[in-house]
C-alpha positions, 0 to 999 in steps of 0.5 A, a space after each residue: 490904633 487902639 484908643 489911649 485912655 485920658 492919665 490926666 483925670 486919674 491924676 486929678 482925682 488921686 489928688 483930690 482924694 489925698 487933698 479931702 483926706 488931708 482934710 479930714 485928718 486935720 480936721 481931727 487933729 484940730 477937734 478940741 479947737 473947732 468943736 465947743 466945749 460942751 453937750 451939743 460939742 460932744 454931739 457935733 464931735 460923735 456925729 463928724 466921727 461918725 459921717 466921716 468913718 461911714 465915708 471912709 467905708 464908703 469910699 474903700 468899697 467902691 475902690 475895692 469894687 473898681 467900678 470906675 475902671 468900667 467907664 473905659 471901656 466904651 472907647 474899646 468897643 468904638 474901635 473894634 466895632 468901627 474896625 469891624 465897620 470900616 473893614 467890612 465895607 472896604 472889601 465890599 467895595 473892593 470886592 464890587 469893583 474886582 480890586 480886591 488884591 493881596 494887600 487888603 488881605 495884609 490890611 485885614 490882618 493888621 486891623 484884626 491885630 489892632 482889634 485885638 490890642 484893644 481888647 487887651 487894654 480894655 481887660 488890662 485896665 479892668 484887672 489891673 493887671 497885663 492881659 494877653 489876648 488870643 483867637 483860637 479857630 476853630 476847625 471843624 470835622 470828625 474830630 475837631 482841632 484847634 490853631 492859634 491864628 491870632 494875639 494881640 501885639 505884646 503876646 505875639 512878641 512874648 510867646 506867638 513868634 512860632 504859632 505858624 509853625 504849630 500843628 492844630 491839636 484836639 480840642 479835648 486837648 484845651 480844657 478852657 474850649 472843649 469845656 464850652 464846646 461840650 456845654 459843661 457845666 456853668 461852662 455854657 456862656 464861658 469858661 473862667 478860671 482865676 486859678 489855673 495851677 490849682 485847677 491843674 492839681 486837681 487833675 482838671 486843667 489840660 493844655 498843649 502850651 504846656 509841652 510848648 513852653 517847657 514840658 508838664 509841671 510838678 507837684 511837691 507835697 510839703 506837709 500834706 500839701 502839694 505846690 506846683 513847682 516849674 510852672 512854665 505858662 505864661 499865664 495862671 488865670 484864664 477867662 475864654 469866650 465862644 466865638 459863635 452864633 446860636 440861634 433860637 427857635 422862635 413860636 411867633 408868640 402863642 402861635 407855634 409855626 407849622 411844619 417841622 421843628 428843626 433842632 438848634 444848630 449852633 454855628 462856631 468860629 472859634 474862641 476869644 481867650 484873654 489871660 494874664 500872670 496873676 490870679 484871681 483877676 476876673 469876675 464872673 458877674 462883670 467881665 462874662 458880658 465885656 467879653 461876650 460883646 466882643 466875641 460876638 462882634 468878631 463873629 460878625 467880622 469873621 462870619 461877613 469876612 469870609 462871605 464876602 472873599 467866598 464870592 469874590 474868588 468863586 467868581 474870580 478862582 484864578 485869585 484864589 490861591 493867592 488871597 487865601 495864602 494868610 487868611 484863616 479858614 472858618 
């Protein structure tokens, strides 16, 4: 199960905060009898004015910041870098002994949900607002095409119950994914978007969910302006990250190696997307790496995943069939 984070210590802090602040007011309502009557007072009475306006700044910046919300995250990638763990060397073991069976395929399904209910807390609690999580695989060919495959527990129920029976579409297709398969720019590591309908106004957002979910939005101009009516997305800020491996060409220091230099082969799995309802949730200088983090721990999970059950069924091609019924394919 995804980890649970601690309400109690939120609670102790909101009321201590309340209790130094009723202090503080006190303390001014009280002045005239606490502070004396005279030049080194009204000193004393300038200086407490001072300190404690500097600290209520002080103290609504950090909060407007959120930076506390980041002392959640380490539970979040513990457990979806001990699942990676655990469920890696289960089907090794399995695989080794030649027990590896269907059940373990559903075993895998579940703990890569579970996974992925994590990552939707983790962003949940960061944005403060609800995040739906998503893995979109990546198949490879002369025109490259993108599938659902994966969502966190609550997206599955609200919107996922048909994503077996949706058709790959072309990456073309998902501005968010072909921009960071095409190496836009500033698209590169990821792409953020914090307000999609806009962004669709200006003609430079594209996606097939909105002929799933209800048919193309509208455009009503008031005033010079226009506003997007029937908005049938479930989400309006976006923030997807490469599942990938991109290695780099190494000179052994000021030595360069001998015998041809090959060009960098980026290797893709698929895409990491997390969304939510509101916008302006997610930071480019904070979130970029959280999500980083986690799509390169999947790509070692899907990457091994896939190796592993490649062996297994080429040396067994009579269980085949059966162990790749739910499993995608890289």
């Amino acid at each position: 199960m995804p980890p649970k984070t601690n309400k109690f210590s939120s609670y102790f802090n909101a009321f201590f905060q309340a209790a130094a602040a009723a202090a503080s007011i006190f303390a001014f309502i009280k002045i005239e009898e606490i502070i004396p009557k005279d030049s080194a007072g009204a000193i004393y009475a300038i200086f407490l004015v001072a300190v404690t306006i500097s600290l209520a700044g002080y103290i609504f910046l950090i909060h407007s910041r959120k930076l506390h919300r980041y002392a959640d995250i380490p539970p979040f990638t513990h457990h979806v870098n001990h699942t990676i763990r655990t469920v890696l060397t289960r089907t090794r073991q399995r695989m080794a002994s030649g027990t590896l069976t269907s059940d373990d395929i559903e075993e895998i399904e579940l703990s890569t949900t579970s996974m992925l209910d994590a990552i939707s807390h983790c962003f949940s609690i960061l944005t403060g607002a609800q995040c739906g999580v998503c893995i979109k695989e990546l198949q490879h060919g002369k025109h490259p095409l993108l599938k659902t495959i994966y969502r966190d527990s609550l997206s599955m129920h609200a919107r996922g119950l048909d994503d077996s029976q949706q058709a790959p579409h072309p990456i073309e297709e998902d501005t968010p994914c072909y921009s960071i398969f095409r190496s836009m720019p500033s698209c590169d590591r990821g792409y953020i978007c914090n307000n999609v309908p806009d962004e669709w106004l200006l003609g430079r957002y594209q996606s097939p969910s909105f002929a799933r979910y209800g048919g193309t939005p509208q455009s009503l101009p008031i005033l010079g302006m226009k506003i997007v009516r029937q908005w049938n997305l479930r989400y309006k800020s976006t923030f997807v990250s490469p599942i990938r491996y991109r290695p780099h060409n190494r000179s052994g220091g000021h030595i360069p190696r001998p015998g041809p230099q090959f060009a960098q082969s980026i290797r893709y799995w698929g895409f990491l997307c997390v969304d939510a309802k509101k916008r302006n949730l997610f930071r480019e200088e904070r979130h970029r790496d959280v999500l980083a983090s986690f799509s390169d721990s999947l790509f070692i999970y899907f990457n091994e995943l896939h190796d592993i059950i490649d062996r297994y069924t080429n040396s067994k091609p009579w269980k085949k069939k059966q162990l790749f019924k739910n499993l995608p394919r890289c």
